[in-house]
C-alpha positions in Angstrom: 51.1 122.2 1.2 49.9 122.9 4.7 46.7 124.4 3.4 46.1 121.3 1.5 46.8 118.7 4.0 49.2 117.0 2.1 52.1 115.7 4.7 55.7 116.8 3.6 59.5 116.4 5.1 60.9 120.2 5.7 64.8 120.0 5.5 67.2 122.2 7.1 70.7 122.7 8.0 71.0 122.4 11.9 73.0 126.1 12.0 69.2 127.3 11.4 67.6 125.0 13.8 67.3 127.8 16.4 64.1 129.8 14.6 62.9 126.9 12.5 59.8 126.3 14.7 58.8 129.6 13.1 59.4 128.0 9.2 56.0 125.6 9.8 52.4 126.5 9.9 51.2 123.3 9.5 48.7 121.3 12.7 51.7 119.4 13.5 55.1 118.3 12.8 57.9 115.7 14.5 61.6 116.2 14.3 64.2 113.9 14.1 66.5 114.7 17.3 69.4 112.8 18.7 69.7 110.5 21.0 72.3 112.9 22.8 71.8 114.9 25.7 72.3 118.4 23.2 69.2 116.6 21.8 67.4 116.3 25.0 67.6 120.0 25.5 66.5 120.9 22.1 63.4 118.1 22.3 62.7 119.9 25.2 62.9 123.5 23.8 61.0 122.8 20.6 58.1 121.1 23.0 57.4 124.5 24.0 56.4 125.2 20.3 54.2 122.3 20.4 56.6 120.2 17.9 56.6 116.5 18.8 60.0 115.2 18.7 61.5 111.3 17.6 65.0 110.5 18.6 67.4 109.1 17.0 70.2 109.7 15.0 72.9 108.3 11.9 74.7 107.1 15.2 72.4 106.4 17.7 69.1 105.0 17.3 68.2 106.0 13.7 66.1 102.8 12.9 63.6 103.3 16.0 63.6 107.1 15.5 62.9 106.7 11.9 60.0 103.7 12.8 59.0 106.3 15.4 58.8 109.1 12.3 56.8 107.3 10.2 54.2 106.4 12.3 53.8 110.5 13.0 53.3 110.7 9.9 50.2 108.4 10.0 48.7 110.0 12.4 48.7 113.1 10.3 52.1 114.7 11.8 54.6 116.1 9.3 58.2 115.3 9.5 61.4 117.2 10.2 65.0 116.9 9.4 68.7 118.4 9.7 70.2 116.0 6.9 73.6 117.2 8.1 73.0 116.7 11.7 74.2 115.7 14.8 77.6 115.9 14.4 78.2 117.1 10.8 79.9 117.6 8.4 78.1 120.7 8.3 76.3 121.5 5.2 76.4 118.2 4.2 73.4 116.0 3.6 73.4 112.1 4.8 70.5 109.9 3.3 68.4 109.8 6.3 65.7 112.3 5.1 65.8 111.1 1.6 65.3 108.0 2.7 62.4 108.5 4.6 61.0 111.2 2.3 61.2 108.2 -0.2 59.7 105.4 1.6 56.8 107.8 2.7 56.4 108.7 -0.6 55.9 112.3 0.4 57.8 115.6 -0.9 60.8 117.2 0.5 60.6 120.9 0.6 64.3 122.8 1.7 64.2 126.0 3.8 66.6 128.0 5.2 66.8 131.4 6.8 69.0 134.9 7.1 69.3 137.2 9.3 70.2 140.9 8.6 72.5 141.0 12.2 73.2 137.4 13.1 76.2 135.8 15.4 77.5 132.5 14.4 78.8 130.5 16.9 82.1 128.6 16.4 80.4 125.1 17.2 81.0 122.6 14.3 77.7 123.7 12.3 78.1 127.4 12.8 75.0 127.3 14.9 73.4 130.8 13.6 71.7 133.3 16.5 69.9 136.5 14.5 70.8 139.5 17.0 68.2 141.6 18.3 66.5 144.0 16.0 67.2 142.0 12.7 65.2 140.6 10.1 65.0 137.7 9.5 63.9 135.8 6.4 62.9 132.4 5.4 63.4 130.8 1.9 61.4 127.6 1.0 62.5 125.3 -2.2 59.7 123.7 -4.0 59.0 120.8 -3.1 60.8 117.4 -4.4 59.9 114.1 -4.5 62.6 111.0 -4.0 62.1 108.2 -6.2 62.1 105.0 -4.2 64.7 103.4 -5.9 66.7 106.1 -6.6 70.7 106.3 -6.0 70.0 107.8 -2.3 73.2 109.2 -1.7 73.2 111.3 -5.1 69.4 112.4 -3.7 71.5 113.9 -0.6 73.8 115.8 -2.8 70.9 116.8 -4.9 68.9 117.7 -0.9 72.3 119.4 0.1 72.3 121.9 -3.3 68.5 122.8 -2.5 68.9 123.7 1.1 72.3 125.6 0.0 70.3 127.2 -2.9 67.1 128.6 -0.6 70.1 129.7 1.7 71.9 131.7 -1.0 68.3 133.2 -1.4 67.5 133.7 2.6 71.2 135.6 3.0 70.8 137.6 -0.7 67.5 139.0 1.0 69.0 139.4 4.4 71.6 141.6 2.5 69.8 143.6 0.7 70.6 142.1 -2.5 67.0 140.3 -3.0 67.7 138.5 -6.6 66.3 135.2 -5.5 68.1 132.4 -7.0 66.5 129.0 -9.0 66.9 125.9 -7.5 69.5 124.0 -9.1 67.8 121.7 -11.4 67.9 117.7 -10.9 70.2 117.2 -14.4 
């Protein structure tokens, strides 16, 4: 998509928010990041990747980060989202990004990622840190579009089974165990 120029949402869990700046390859991309002081110090860490960042959250500030979105993606940015962040549950996808993905009119495409050696931490999301020396591998879903008026909180379940499905993939291949795995379908 980035080679066509067509703008997309990419949609993540935040456990793999650490190495996500390396997921895009696009000109340029803005992620949703809370209002929070956690997400001041990750708009400030993903600035050094050149990601511009909008902040906002389900419980703080969501309207202006999502305004804030959607001009970005106007001016040609694509847009970013962990549907189960900030504060969880984890693995569990809110409406925000369908939303927006919706009212943009623009595709969602999950990713998620694997490591070989990886740590997770015992934070509510299970914030994952690959160790040194492993490989790590990213899984992309195809890309899905929202229908506006669709039910939006079956669209998160339906986001949730894609990001769990490209993660199933990402840890099958960090394994060793590389049968990739369909996306569920949207019956």
């Amino acid at each position: 998509m980035e080679q066509e120029g067509r703008r997309f949402l990419l949609a993540f869990w935040h456990r793999h928010l650490l190495l996500m700046p390396y997921s895009y390859r696009g000109r340029a991309i803005s992620v949703l990041v809370s209002r929070h002081r956690d997400g001041e110090l990750i708009a400030r860490t993903v600035a050094h990747f050149g990601i511009h960042t909008s902040r906002g959250s389900s419980t703080r500030g969501g309207v202006a980060g999502v305004r804030e979105l959607l001009r970005q993606l106007r001016d040609g940015y694509d847009l970013a989202f962990t549907p189960d962040g900030p504060k969880g549950p984890a693995g569990v996808a809110k409406p925000g990004a369908v939303q927006v993905a919706a009212l943009a009119g623009i595709p969602i495409v999950p990713v998620a990622l694997a490591a070989s050696r990886a740590r997770a931490l015992t934070s509510w999301d299970r914030f994952l840190i690959p160790l040194p020396g492993s490989r790590v591998h990213l899984v992309y879903g195809e890309p899905w579009y929202v229908e506006r008026g669709a039910d939006m909180e079956e669209a998160a379940r339906q986001l949730g089974r894609r990001i769990d499905a490209a993660a199933a993939a990402a840890e099958a291949l960090a394994a060793g165990t590389a049968h990739l795995r369909k996306e569920p379908s949207d019956a």
